[in-house]
N, C-alpha and C positions, 0 to 999 in steps of 0.2 A: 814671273816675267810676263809682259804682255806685249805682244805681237800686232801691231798699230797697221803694217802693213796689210793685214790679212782681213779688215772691218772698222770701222768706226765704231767707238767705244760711248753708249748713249750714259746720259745720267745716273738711270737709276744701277746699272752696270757697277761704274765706278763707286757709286756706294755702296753695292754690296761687296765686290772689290774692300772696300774701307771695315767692313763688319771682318772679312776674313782677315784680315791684319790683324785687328786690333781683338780677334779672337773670342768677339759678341754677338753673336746670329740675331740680337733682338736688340743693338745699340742703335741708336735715333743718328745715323751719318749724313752730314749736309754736302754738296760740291759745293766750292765755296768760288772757286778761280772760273769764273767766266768772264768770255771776253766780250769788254765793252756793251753791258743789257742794263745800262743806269741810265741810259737815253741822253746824256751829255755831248753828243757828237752831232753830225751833221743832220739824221734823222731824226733825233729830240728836238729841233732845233724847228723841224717843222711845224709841230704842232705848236709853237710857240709862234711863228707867223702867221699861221692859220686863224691863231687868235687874234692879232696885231690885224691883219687884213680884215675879221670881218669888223672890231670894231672903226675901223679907218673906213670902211662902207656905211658905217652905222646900225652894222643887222650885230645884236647881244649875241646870238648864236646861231648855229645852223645845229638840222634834226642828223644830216648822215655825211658820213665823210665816207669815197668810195676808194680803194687803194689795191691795185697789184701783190699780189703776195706768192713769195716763193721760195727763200730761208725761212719769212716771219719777220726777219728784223724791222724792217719800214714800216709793218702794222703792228707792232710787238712796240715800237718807239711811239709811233703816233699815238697809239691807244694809248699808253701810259701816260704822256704826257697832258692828252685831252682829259683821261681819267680821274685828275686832279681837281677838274671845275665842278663846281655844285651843280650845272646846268651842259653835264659832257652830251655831246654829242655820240651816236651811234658809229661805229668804224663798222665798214664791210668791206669783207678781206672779198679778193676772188682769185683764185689759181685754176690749176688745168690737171686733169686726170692724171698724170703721170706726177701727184705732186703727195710727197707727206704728210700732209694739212687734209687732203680729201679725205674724208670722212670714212670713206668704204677702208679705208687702211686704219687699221686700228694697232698700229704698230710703229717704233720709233726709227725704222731703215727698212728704208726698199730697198732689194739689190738692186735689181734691173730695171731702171725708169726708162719710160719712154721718151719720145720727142713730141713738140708743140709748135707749132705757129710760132707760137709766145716765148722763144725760145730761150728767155732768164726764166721760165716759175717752173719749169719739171725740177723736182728736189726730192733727193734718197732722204736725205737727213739735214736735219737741221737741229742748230744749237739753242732756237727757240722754242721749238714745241711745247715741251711742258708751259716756260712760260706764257705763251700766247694763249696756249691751248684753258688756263686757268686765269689770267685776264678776262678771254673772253665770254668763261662762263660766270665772273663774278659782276662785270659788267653787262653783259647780254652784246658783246659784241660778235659778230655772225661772218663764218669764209664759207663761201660759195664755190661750184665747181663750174666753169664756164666752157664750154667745147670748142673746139678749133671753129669748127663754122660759124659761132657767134663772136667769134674774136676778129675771126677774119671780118664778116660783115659790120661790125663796127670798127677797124681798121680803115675800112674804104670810106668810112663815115669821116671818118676823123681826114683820111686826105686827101676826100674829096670839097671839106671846107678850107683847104690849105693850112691846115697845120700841120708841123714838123714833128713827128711823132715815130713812136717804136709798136713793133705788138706788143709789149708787157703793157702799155699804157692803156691799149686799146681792151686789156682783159677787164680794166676797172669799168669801163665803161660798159662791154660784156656783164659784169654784175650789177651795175644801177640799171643796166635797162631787165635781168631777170629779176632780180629783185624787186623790182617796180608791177614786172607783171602779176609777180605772183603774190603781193601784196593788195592787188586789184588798185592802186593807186592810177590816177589820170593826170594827162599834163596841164593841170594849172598845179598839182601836188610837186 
């Protein structure tokens, strides 16, 4: 019997979970039932406009696509779906300290997350990690960790040009501008 109120039950869990059943400590067990990671739904959906948009601009492709990340799923979808072109594009996730994707956590639940500016990407767990987390190493796609003060400071960026925006949005843009720095890239790149 297992107790769902008491922790979130991660992948590799329920698989071993599946070895004690069926009473093989060394049986090859898959989780088969996840919800909704075939990129078919509304998130899939983007990086199939992403395409449509840049050829209706006429650019074949763009080098990096920058995206909010805080289950995984929106960068877990997009990546997948751009991973398909002969000519993919680079995804850069960015979340916020308090988030399972940060790198310093080497583990699949935080108990006690903290809070963010950015107040969708603090995440204990998430149902994509392994995925994303093996996506990103097969592709070289790359999550960033961005701090409250550079989220906030491009926040003000973002509405001080009057656009209608959230902090989750403004964390992506938090990552293209670190990411840019420490790439040594300049702005005509």
């Amino acid at each position: 019997e297992v107790d769902l109120s008491e922790e979130i039950i991660p992948s590799h869990t329920m698989e071993d979970f599946g070895r004690e059943v069926l009473g093989k400590k060394d049986a090859v067990v898959r989780v088969v039932e996840r919800m909704g990671h075939n990129g078919d739904d509304g998130y899939g959906a983007i990086a199939r406009e992403i395409e449509q948009q840049l050829r209706y601009t006429g650019i074949k492709t763009t080098d990096y696509i920058f995206l909010p990340v805080g289950e995984g799923e929106l960068m877990y979808k997009v990546a997948s779906g751009l991973s398909r072109n002969e000519k993919r594009p680079k995804v850069i996730g960015t979340t916020v300290e308090s988030n399972v994707f940060n790198p310093k956590y080497a583990v699949d639940f935080i108990p006690d997350i903290g809070t963010s500016f950015a107040d969708k990407l603090p995440t204990g767990y998430s149902d994509f990690k392994e995925l994303l987390t093996a996506l990103c190493k097969k592709y070289g796609h790359e999550i960033f960790v961005a701090d409250d003060n550079d989220i906030r400071k491009e926040f003000g960026v973002i509405e001080n040009i009057k656009i209608n925006s959230e902090p989750t949005a403004a964390a992506a843009f938090a990552g293209a501008r670190k990411y840019s720095l420490e790439r040594g890239f300049n702005a005509d790149d």
